[in-house]
N, C-alpha and C positions, 0 to 999 in steps of 0.2 A: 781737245783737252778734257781731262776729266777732273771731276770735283765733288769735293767731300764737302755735301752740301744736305741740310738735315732741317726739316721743318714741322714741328710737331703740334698738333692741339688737343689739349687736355685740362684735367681738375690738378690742382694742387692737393699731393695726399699729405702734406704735414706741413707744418709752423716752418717756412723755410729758418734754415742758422745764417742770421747774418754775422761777420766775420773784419772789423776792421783788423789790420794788419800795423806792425812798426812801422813797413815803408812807406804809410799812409794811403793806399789803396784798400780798399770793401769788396771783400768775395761774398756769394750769396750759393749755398749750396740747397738743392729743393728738390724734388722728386712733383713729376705728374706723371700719371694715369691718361694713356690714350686705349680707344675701344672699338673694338673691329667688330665686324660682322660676316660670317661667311657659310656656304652651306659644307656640310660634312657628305662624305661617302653615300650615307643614309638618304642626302635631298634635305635632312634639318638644318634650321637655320641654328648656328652656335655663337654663342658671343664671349667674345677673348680681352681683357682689360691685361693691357702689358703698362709695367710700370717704369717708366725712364730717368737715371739721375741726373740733375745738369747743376753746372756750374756757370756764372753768372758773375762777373768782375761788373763794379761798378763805374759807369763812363756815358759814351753814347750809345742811343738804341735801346738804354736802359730804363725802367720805369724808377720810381724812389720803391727800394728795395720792403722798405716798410707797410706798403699799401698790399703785399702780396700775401694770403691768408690760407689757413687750407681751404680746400674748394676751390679758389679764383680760378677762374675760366680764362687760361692763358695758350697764346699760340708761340712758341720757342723759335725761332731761327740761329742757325750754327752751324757746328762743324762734330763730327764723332771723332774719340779721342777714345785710345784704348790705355786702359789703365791695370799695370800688373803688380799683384799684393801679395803677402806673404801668411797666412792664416797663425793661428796662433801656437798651431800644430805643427809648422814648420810646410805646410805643401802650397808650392807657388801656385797661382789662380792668375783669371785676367778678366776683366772686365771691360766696359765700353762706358763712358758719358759722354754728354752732352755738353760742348762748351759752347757757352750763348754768344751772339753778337747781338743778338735782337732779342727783346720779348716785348709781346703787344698785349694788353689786355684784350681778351676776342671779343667779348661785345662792344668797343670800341675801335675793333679795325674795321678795313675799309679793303675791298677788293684791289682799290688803287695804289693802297700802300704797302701790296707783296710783290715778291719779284716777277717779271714777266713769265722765266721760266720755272715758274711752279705748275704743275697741274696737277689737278683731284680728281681721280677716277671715284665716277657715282656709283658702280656698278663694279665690284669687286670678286664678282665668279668666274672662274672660269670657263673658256667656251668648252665646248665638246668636243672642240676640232683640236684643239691644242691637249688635252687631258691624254697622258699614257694608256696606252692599250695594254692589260694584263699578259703577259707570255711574251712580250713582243719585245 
C-alpha cells in the first residue's frame, strides 16, 4: 500500500494567520523553512533552504495555534495536497501544501513520539555506484 505521508522540520518563516471560521472550526495557515545539505558536481558542500506552506485545522495532534511564532522550531506531520490557482492574469498554476495532522514543537519531541516508520538518512550524498555515467 502506498502513502502520502510527509514529515517535515523546520523554522517558522512568518506570524502564522490564524483563521476561525462561521462553522466554528480554526485553520492555521504558516510556512516553515526546511535545510538541506548536499555536495554539488564540483565536490562543494551547497546548502538549499526550501520553503513549505501548511495548513493546520485546529483539533488533535494540534498545539494552541497561538504559542507558534516565527522562528518556532516545529516538526509537521501530514499529508501533500496539491492545490491549483488562477493568477491574476488569468494563467492556471498548481501548487502543493502541507496538510497537518500533527505538529510537535521539536525541542519538545521525543524519538518515541514519531512513527515507527520514519527514517532520517544522516548522510545524504550520493554513492558513486549509483551516480550516471556521462554518455551512457
Amino acid at each position: 500500500m502506498k502513502k502520502n505521508y510527509v514529515r517535515l522540520e523546520g523554522n517558522v518563516g512568518f506570524t502564522p494567520r490564524v483563521t476561525p471560521l462561521e462553522s466554528g472550526a480554526t485553520v492555521m495557515r504558516l510556512s516553515i523553512a526546511t535545510n538541506d545539505r548536499f555536495k554539488n558536481r564540483a565536490g562543494e558542500f551547497v546548502d538549499e533552504t526550501v520553503w513549505h506552506n501548511i495548513v493546520a485545522w485546529k483539533g488533535n495532534g494540534m498545539p494552541d495555534f497561538h504559542q507558534i511564532h516565527t522562528g518556532t522550531p516545529l516538526t509537521v506531520i501530514g499529508k501533500l495536497k496539491p492545490v491549483q490557482y488562477t493568477t491574476k492574469t488569468g494563467i492556471e498554476k498548481m501548487t502543493y501544501e502541507i496538510v497537518a495532522s500533527q505538529i510537535l514543537f521539536t525541542a519538545e519531541q521525543k524519538e518515541a513520539d514519531l512513527p515507527e516508520e520514519v527514517a532520517v538518512a544522516e548522510d545524504t550524498t550520493i554513492p558513486e555506484s549509483n551516480k550516471k555515467k556521462k554518455g551512457k
